[in-house]
PDB file with one MODEL, atoms N, CA, C and O in Angstrom:
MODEL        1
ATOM      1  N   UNK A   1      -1.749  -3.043  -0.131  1.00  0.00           N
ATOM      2  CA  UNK A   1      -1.715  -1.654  -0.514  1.00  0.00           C
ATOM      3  C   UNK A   1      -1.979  -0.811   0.736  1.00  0.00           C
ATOM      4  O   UNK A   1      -3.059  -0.961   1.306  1.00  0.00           O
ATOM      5  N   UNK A   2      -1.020   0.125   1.245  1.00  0.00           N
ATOM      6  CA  UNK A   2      -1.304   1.281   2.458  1.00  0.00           C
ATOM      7  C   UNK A   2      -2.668   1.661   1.797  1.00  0.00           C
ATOM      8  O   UNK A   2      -3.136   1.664   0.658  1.00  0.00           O
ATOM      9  N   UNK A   3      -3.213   2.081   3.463  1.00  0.00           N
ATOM     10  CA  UNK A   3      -4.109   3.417   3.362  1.00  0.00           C
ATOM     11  C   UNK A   3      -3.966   4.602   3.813  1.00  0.00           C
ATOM     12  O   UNK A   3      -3.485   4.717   4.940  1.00  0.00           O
ATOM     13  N   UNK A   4      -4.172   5.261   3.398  1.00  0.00           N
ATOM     14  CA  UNK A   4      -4.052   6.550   3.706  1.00  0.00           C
ATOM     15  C   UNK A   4      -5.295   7.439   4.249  1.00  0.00           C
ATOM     16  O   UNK A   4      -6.447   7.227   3.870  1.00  0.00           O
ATOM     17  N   UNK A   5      -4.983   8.353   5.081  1.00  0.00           N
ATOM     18  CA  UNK A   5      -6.161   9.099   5.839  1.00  0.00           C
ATOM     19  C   UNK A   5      -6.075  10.524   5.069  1.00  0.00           C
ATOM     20  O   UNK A   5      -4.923  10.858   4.790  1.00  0.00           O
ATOM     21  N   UNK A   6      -6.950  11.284   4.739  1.00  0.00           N
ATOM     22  CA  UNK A   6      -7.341  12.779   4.749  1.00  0.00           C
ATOM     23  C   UNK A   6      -7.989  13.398   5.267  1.00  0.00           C
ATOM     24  O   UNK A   6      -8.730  12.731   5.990  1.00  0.00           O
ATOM     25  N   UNK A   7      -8.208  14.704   5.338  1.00  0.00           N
ATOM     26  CA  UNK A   7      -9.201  15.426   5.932  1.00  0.00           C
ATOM     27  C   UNK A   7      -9.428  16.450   4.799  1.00  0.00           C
ATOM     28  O   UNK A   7      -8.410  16.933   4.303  1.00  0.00           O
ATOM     29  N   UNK A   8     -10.510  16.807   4.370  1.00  0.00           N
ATOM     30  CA  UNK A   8     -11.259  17.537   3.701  1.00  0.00           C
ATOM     31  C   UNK A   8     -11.092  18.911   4.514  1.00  0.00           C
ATOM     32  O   UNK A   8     -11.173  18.999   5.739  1.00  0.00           O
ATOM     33  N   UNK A   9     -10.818  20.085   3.529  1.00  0.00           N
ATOM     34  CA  UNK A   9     -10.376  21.130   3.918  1.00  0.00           C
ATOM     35  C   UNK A   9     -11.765  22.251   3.789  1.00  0.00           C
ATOM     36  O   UNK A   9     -11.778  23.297   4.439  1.00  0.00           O
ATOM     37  N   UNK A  10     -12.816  21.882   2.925  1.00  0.00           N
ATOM     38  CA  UNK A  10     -14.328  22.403   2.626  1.00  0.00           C
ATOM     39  C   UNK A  10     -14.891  22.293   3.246  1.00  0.00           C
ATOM     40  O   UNK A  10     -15.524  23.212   3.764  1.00  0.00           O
ATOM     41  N   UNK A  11     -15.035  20.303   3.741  1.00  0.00           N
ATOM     42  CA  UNK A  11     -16.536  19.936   4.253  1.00  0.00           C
ATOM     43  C   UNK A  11     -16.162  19.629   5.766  1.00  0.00           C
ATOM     44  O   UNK A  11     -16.947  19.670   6.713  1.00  0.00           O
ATOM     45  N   UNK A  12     -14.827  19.316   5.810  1.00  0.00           N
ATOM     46  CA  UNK A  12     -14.161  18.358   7.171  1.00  0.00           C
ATOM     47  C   UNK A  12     -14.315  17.418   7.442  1.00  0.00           C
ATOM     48  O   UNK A  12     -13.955  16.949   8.522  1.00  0.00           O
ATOM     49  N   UNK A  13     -14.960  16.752   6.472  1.00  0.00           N
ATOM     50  CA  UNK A  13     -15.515  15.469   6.717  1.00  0.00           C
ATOM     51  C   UNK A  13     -13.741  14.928   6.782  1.00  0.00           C
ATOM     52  O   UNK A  13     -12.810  15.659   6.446  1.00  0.00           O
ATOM     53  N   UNK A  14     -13.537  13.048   7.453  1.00  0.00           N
ATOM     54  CA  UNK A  14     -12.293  12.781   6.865  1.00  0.00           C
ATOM     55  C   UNK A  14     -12.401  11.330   6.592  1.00  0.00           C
ATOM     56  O   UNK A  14     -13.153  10.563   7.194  1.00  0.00           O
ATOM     57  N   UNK A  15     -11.341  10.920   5.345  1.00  0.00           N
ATOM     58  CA  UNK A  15     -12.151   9.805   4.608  1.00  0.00           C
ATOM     59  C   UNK A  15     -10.636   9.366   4.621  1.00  0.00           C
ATOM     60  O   UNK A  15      -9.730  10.175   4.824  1.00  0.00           O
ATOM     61  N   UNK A  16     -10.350   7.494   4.297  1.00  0.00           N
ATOM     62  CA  UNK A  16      -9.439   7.099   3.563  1.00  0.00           C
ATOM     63  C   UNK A  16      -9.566   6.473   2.361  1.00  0.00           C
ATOM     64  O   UNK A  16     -10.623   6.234   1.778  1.00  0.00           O
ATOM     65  N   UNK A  17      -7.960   6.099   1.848  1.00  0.00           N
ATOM     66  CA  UNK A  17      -7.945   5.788   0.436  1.00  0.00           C
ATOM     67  C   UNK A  17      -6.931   4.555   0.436  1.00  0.00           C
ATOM     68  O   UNK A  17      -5.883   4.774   1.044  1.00  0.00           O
ATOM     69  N   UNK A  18      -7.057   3.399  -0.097  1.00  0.00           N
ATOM     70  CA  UNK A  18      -6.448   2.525  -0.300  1.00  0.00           C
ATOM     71  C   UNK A  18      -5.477   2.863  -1.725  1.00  0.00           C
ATOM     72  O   UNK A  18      -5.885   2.605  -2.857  1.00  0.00           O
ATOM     73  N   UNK A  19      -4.716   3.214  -1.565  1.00  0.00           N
ATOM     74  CA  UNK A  19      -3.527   3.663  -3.300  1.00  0.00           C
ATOM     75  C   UNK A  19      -1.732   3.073  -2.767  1.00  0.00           C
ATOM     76  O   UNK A  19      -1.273   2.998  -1.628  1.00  0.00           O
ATOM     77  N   UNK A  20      -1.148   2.780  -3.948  1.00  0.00           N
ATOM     78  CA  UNK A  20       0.134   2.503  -3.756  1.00  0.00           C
ATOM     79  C   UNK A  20       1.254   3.854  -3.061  1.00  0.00           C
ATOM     80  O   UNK A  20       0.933   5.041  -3.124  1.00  0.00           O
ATOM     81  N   UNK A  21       2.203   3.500  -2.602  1.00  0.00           N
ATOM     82  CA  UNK A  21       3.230   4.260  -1.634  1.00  0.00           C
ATOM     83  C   UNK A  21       3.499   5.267  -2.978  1.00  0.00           C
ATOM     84  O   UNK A  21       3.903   6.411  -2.768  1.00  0.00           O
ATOM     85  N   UNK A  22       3.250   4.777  -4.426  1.00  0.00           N
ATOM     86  CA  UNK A  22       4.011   5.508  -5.573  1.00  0.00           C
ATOM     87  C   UNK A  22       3.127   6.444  -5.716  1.00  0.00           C
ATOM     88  O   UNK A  22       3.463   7.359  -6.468  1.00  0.00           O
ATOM     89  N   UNK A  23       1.715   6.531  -5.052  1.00  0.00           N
ATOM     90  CA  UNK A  23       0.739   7.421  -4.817  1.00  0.00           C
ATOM     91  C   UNK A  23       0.385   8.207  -4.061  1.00  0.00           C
ATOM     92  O   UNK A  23      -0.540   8.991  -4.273  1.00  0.00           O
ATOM     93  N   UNK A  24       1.308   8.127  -2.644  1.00  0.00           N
ATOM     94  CA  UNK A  24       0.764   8.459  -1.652  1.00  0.00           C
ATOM     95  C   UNK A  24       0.802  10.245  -1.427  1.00  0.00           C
ATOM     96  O   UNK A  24       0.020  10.860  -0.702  1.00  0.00           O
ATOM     97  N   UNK A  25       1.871  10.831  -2.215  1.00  0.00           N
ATOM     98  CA  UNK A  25       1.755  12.345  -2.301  1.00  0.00           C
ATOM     99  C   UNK A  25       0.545  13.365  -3.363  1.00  0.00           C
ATOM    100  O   UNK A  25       0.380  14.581  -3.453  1.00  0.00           O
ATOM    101  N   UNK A  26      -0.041  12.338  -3.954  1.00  0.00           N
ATOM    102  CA  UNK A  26      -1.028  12.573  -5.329  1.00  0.00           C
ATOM    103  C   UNK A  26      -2.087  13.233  -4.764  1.00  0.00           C
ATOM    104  O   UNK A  26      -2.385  12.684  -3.704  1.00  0.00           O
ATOM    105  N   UNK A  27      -2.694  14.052  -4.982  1.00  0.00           N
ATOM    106  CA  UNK A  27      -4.107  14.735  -4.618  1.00  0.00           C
ATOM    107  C   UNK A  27      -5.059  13.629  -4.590  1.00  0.00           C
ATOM    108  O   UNK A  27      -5.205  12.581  -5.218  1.00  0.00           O
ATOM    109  N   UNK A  28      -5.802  14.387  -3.400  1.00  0.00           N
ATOM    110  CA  UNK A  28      -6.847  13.244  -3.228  1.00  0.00           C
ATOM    111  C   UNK A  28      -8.168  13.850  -2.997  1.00  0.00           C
ATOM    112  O   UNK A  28      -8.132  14.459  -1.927  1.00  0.00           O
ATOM    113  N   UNK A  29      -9.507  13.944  -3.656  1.00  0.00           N
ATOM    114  CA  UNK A  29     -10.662  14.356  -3.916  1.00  0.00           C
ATOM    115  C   UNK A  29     -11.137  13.595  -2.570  1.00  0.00           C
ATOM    116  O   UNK A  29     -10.943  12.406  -2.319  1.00  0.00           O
ATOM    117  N   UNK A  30     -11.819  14.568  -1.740  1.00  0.00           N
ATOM    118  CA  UNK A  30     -13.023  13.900  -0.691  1.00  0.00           C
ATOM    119  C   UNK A  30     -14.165  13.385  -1.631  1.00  0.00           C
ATOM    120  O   UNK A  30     -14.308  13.619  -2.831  1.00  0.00           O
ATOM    121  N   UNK A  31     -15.040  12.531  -0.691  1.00  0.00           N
ATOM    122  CA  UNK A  31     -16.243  11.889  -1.241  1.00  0.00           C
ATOM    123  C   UNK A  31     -17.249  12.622  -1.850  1.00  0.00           C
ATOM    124  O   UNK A  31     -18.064  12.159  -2.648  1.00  0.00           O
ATOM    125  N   UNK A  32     -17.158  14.284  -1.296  1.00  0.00           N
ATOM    126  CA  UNK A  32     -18.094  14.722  -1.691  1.00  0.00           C
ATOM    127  C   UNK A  32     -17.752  15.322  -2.828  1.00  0.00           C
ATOM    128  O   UNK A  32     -18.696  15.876  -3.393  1.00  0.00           O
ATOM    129  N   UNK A  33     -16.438  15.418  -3.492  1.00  0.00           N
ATOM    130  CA  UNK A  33     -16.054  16.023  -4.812  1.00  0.00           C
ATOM    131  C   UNK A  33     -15.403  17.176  -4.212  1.00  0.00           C
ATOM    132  O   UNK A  33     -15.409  17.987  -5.137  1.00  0.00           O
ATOM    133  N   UNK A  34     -14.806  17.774  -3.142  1.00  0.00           N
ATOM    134  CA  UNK A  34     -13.871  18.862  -2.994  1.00  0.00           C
ATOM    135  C   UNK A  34     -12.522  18.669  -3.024  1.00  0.00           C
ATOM    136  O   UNK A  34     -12.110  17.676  -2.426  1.00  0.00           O
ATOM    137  N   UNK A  35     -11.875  19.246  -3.473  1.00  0.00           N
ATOM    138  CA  UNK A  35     -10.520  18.842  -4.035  1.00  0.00           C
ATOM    139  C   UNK A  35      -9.423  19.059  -2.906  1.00  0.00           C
ATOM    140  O   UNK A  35      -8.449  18.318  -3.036  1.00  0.00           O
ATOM    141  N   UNK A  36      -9.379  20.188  -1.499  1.00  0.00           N
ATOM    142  CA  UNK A  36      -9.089  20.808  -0.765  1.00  0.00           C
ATOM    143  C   UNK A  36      -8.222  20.102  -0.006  1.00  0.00           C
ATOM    144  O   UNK A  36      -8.257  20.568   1.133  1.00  0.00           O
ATOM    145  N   UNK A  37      -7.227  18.927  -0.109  1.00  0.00           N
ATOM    146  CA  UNK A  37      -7.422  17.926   1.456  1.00  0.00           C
ATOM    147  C   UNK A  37      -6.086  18.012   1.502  1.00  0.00           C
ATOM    148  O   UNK A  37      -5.227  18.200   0.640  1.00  0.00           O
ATOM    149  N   UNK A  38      -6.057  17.801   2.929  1.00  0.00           N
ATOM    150  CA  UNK A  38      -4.575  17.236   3.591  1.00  0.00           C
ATOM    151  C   UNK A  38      -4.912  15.738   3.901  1.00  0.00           C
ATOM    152  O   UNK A  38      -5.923  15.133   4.257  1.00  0.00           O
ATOM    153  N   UNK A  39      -3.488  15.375   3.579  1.00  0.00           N
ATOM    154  CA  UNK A  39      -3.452  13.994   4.102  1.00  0.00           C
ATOM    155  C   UNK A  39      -2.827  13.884   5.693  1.00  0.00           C
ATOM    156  O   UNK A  39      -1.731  14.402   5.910  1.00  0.00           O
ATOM    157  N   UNK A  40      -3.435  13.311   6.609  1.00  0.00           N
ATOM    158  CA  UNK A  40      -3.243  12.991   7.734  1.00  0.00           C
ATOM    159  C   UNK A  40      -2.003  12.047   8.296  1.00  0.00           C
ATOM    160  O   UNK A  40      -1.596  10.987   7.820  1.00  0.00           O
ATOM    161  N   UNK A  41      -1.590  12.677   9.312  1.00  0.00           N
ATOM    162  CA  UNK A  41      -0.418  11.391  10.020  1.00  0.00           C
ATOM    163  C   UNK A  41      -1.022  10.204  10.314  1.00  0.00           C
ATOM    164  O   UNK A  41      -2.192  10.225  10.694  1.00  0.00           O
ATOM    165  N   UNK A  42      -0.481   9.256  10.216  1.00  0.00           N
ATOM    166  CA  UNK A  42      -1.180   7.870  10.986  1.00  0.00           C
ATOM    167  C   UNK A  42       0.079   7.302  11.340  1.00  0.00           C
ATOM    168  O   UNK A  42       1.165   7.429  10.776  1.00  0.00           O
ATOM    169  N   UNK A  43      -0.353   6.407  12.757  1.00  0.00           N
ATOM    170  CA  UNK A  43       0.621   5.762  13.183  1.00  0.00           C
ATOM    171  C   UNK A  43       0.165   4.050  12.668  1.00  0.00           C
ATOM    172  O   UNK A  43      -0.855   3.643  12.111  1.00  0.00           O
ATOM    173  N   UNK A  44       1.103   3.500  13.019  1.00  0.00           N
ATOM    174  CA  UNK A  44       1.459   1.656  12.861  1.00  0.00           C
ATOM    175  C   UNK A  44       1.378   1.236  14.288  1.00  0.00           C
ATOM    176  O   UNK A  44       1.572   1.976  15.253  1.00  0.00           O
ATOM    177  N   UNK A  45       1.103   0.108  14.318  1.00  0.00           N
ATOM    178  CA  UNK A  45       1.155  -0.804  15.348  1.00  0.00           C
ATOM    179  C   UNK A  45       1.882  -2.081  15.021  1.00  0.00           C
ATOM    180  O   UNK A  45       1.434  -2.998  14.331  1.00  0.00           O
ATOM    181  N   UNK A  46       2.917  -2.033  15.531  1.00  0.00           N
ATOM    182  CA  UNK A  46       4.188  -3.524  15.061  1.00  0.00           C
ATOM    183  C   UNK A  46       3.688  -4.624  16.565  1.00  0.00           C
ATOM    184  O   UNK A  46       3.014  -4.414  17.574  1.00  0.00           O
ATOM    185  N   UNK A  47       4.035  -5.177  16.311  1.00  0.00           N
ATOM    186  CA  UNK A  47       3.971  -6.466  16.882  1.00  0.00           C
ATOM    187  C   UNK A  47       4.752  -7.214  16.840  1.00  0.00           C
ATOM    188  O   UNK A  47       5.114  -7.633  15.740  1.00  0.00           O
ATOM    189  N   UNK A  48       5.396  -7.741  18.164  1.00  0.00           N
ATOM    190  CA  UNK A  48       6.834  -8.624  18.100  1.00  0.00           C
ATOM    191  C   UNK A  48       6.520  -9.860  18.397  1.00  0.00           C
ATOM    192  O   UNK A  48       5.360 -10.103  18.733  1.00  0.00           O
ATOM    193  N   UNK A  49       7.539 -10.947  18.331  1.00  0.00           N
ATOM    194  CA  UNK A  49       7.008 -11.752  18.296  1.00  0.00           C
ATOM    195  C   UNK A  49       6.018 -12.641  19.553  1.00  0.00           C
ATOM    196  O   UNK A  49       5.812 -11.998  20.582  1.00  0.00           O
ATOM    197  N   UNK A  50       5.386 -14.157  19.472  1.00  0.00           N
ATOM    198  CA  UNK A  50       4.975 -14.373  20.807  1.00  0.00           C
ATOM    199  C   UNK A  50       5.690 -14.538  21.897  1.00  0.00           C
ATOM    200  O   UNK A  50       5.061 -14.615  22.953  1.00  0.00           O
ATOM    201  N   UNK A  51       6.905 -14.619  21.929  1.00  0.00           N
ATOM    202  CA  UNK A  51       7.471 -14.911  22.791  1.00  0.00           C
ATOM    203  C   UNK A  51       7.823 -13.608  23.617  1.00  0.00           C
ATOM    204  O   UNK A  51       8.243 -13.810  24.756  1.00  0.00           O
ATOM    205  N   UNK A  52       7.721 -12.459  23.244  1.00  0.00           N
ATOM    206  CA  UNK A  52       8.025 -11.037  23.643  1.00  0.00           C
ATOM    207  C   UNK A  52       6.807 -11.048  25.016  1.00  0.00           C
ATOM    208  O   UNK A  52       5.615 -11.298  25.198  1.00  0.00           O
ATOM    209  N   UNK A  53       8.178 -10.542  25.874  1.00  0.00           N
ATOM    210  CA  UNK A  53       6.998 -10.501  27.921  1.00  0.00           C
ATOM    211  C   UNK A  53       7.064  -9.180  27.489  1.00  0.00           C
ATOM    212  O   UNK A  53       7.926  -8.620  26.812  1.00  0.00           O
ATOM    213  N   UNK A  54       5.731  -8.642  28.116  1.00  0.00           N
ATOM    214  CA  UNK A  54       5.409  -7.113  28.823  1.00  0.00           C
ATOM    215  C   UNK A  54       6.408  -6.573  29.685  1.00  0.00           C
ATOM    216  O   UNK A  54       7.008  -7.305  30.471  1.00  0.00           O
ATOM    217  N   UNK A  55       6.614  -5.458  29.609  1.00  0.00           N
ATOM    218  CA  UNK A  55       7.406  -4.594  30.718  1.00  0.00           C
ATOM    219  C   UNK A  55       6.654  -4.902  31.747  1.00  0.00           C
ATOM    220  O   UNK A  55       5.437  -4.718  31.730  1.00  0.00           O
ATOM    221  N   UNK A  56       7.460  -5.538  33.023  1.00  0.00           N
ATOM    222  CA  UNK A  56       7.245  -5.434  34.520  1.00  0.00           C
ATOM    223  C   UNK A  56       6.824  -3.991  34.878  1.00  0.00           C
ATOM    224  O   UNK A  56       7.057  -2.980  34.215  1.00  0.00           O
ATOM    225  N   UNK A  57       6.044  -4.100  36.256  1.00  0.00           N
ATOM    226  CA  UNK A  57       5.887  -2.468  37.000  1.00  0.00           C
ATOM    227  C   UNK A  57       4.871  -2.032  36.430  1.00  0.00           C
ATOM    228  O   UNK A  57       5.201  -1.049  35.766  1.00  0.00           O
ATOM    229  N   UNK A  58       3.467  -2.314  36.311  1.00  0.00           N
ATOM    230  CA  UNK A  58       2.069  -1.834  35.654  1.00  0.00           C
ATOM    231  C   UNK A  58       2.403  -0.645  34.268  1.00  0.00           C
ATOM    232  O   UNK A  58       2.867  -0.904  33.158  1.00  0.00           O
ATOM    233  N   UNK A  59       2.120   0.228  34.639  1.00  0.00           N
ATOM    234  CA  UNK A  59       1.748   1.274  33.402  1.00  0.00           C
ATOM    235  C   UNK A  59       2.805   1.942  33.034  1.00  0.00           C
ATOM    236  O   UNK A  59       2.533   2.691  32.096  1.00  0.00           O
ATOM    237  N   UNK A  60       3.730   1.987  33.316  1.00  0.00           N
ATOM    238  CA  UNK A  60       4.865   2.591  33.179  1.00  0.00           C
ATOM    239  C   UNK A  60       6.064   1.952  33.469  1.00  0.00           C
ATOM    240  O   UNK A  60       7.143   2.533  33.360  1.00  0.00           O
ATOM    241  N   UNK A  61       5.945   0.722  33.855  1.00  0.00           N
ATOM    242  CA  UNK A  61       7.327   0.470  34.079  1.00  0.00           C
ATOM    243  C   UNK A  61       8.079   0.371  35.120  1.00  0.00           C
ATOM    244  O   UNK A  61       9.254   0.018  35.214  1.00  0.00           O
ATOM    245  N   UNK A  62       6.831   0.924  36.418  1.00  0.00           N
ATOM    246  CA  UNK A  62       7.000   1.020  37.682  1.00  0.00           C
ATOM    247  C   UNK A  62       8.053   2.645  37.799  1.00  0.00           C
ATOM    248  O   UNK A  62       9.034   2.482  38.524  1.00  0.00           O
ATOM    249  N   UNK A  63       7.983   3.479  37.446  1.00  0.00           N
ATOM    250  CA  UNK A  63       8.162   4.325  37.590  1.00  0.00           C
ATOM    251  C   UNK A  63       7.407   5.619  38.368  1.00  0.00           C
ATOM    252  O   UNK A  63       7.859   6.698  38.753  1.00  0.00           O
ATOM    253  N   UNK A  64       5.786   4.914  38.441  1.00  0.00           N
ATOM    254  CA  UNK A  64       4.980   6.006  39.242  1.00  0.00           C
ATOM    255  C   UNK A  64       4.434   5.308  40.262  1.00  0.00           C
ATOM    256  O   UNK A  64       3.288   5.492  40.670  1.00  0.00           O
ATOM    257  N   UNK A  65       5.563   4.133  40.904  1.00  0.00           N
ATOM    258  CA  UNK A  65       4.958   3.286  41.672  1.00  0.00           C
ATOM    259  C   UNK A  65       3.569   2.712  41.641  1.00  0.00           C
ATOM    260  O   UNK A  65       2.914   2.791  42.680  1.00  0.00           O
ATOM    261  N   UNK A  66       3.046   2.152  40.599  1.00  0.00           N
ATOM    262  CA  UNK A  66       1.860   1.663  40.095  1.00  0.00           C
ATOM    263  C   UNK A  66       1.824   0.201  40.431  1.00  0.00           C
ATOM    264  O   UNK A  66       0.978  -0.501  40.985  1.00  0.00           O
ATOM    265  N   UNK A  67       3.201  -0.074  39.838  1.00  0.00           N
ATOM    266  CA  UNK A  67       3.462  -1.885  39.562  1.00  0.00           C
ATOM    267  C   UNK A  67       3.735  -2.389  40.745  1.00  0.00           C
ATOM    268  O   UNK A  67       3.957  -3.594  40.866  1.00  0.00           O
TER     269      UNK A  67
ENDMDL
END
């Protein structure tokens, strides 16, 4: 099941919620009972497989002459 991030629009506190994708636009109550929230962007982190090499050239790719 995704999670999802919010931020409380009252307290600011920001909390997540474990709910289905068929949920993910549904209002979502902060912990403290304020109803107020946006739900937050979050990114993913994919992972390829082991056999996948790093880009050559340090931090960039060797583009800022690093590598």
């Amino acid at each position: 099941m995704p999670t999802y991030a919010y931020r409380c629009r009252e307290c600011t506190e920001s909390f997540e919620l474990n709910r289905p994708m068929s949920e993910s636009g549904a209002p979502a109550k902060c912990p403290e009972g304020h109803e107020d929230t946006v739900r937050l962007l979050t990114t993913v982190a994919l992972t390829g497989s082991a056999s996948a090499q790093p880009p050559s050239g340090g931090c960039c790719g060797g583009a800022c002459g690093c590598g």
